[in-house]
Structures are given as structure tokens and as C-alpha cells.
RODO-2510 file (C-alpha; in nm, 4 decimals, decimal comma):
residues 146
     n   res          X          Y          Z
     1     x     1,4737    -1,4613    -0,4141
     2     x     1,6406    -1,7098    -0,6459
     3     x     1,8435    -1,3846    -0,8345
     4     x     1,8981    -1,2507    -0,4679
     5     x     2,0437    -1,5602    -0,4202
     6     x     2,2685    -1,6240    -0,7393
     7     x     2,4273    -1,2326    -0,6884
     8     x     2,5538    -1,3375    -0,3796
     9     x     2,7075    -1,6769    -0,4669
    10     x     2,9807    -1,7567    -0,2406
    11     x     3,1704    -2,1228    -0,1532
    12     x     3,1450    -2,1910     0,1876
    13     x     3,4317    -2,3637     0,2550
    14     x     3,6635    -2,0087     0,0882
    15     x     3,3846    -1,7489     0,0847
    16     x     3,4883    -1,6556    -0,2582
    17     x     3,2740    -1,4863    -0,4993
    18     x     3,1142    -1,7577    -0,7558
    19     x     3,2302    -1,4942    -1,0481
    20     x     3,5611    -1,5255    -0,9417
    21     x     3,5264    -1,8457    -1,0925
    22     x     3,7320    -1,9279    -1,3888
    23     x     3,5624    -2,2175    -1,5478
    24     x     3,2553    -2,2005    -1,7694
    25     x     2,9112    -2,2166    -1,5758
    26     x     2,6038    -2,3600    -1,7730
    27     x     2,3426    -2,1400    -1,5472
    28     x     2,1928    -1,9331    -1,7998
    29     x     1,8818    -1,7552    -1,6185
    30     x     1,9097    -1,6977    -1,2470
    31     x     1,5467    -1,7158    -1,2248
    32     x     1,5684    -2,0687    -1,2768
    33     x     1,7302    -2,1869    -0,9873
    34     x     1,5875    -2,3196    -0,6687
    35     x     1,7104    -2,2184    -0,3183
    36     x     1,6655    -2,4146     0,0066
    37     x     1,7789    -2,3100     0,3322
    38     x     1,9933    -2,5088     0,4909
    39     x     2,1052    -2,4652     0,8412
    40     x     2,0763    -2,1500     1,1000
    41     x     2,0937    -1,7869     1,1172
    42     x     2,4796    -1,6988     1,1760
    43     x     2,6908    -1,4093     1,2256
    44     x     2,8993    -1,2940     0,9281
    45     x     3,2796    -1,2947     0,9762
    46     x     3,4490    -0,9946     0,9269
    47     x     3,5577    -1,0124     0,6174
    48     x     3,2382    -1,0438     0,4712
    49     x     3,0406    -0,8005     0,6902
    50     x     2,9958    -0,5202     0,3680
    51     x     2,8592    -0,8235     0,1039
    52     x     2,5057    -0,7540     0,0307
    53     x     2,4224    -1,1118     0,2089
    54     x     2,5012    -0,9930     0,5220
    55     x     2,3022    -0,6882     0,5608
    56     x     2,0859    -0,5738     0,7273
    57     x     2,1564    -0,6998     1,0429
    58     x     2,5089    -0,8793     0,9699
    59     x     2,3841    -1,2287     0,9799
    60     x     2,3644    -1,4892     0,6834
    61     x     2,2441    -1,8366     0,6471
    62     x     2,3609    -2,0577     0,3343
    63     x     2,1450    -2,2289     0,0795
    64     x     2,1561    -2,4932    -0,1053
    65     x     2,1001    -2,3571    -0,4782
    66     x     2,0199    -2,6014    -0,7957
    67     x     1,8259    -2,5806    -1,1490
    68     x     1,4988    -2,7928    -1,1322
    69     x     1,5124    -3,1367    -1,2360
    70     x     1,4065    -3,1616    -1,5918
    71     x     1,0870    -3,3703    -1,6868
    72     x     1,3036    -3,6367    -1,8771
    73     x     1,4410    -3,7373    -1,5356
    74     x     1,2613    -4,0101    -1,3665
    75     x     1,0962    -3,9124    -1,0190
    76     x     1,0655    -4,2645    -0,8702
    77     x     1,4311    -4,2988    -0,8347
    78     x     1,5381    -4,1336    -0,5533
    79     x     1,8998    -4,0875    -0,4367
    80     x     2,0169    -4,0460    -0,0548
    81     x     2,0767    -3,6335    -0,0482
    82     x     2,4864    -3,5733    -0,0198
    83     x     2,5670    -3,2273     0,1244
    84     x     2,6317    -3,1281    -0,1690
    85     x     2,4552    -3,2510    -0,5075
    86     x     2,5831    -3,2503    -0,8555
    87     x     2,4825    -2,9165    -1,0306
    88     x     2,4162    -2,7462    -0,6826
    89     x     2,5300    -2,4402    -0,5809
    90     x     2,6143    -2,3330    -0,2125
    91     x     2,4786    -1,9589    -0,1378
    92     x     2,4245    -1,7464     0,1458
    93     x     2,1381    -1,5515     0,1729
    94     x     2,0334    -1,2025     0,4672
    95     x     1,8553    -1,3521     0,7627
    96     x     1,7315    -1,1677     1,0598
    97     x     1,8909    -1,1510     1,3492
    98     x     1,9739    -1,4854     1,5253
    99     x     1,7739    -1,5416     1,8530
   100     x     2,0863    -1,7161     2,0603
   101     x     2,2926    -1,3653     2,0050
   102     x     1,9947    -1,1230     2,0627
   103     x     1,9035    -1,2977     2,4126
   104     x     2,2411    -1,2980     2,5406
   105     x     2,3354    -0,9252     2,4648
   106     x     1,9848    -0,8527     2,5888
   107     x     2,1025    -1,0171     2,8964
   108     x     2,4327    -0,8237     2,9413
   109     x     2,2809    -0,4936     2,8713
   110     x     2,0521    -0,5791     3,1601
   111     x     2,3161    -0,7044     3,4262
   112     x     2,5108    -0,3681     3,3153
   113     x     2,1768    -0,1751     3,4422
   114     x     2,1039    -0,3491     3,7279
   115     x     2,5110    -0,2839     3,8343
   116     x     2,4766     0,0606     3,7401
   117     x     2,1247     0,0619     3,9791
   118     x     2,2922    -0,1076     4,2598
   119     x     2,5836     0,1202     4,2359
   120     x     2,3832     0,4343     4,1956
   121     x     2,1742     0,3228     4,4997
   122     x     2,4704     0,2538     4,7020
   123     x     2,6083     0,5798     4,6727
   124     x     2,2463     0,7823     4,7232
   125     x     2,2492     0,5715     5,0209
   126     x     2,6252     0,6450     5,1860
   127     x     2,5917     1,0155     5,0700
   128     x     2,2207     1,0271     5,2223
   129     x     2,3702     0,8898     5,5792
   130     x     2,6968     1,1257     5,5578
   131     x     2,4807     1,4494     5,5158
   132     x     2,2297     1,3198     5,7843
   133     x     2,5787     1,2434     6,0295
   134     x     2,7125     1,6054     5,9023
   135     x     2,3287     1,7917     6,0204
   136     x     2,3063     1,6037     6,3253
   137     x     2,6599     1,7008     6,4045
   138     x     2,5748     2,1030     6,3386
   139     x     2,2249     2,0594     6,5572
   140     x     2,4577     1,9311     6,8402
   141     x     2,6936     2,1989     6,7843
   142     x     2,4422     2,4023     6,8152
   143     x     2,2121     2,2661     7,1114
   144     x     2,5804     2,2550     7,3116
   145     x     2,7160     2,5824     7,2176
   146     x     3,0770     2,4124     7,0924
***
């Protein structure tokens, strides 16, 4: 997941490509890294809808991407967590789809068929009571001789 990850490197704020990037990186193995998710499941813009982090299903969510700690670094201190640490890396990574979006177009495609069933109804209905009117017209026709 972590090489997954580091292919599709993108800043969040631009949505640039982290190989676009002209100064030197000190990430030598991929492998290395560790991602986190942080935040939802969202919709890809647009622009980004063909990147391989937005397929299958056109949704991303970004991660938070950093080397381990190394062993020299003391464990007992622990700093407040910024947004962004020093040495991380923001990523997006494929997510299913997001629940929010599924449930309402699952909710339009059903008010769409239950218009479509009232309509359709309506109709069998008013074309139902014109050809009774029409039969009951010819049977009176026919009972009065006119």
C-alpha cells in the first residue's frame, strides 16, 4: 500500500504530481513509508478523474505519508500532531464509494420510478375509462338503433 501510495503523490492544496517537484527528495525506498488515512471518502474533481487514485469508482481519500521514526529518536517526547509534520507527505489513495453520494442517487433513481409508476398508472387508468366510455357508447348505439 505504502508504494500505491508514493506513485500517486499529489499536494492537496495544487493537486500536483510530487515528481513534478523540482527539489531533491531524501525518500529513497517507497516501501519505507507509512500511510495513515486521514479524513473521508470524496469525489475526485474533474481534473483528476483518469489518475490511478481515483479509480475504480472515482473517489479518493488523502493520507498522511511519513518515514518511521528512527530508533535514535526518543519516544517519551511527544509533540502535539500539526496537520502537517516535518518529513510528511500528503497522498491520496482509491477508496470505495462514499456512502452520503450512493444513498442520495439511490434515492433519486427511486423517486424517478415511482414518477414514472404514478404516471404510467395514470394513463392505464384514463385510457382504461375512455375505452370503457367508447364500448358503452357502441352498446347504446346499438340497444337504440342510432
Amino acid at each position: 500500500m505504502a508504494a500505491l501510495c508514493f506513485s500517486a503523490f499529489v499536494y492537496a492544496q495544487g493537486e500536483h504530481n510530487i515528481y513534478a517537484h523540482n527539489g531533491p527528495t531524501n525518500i529513497t525506498d517507497a516501501s519505507e513509508m507509512t500511510c495513515t488515512p486521514f479524513g473521508t471518502c470524496e469525489p475526485c474533481p474533474e481534473a483528476a478523474r483518469n489518475q490511478p487514485f481515483c479509480q475504480p469508482f472515482g473517489n479518493r481519500q488523502l493520507m498522511h505519508c511519513s518515514l518511521p521514526p528512527s530508533p535514535s529518536q526518543d519516544s517519551h517526547t511527544s509533540q502535539p500532531r500539526q496537520s502537517t509534520a516535518v518529513g510528511e507527505h500528503l497522498a491520496w489513495r482509491a477508496c470505495g464509494r462514499v456512502i452520503a453520494l450512493e444513498s442520495r442517487d439511490f434515492g433519486e433513481f427511486f423517486a424517478c420510478l415511482v414518477v414514472f409508476a404514478l404516471v404510467s398508472t395514470s394513463l392505464v387508468v384514463w385510457r382504461e375509462r375512455r375505452v370503457s366510455i367508447g364500448r358503452q357508447m357502441a352498446l347504446r348505439a346499438r340497444i337504440w338503433g342510432r
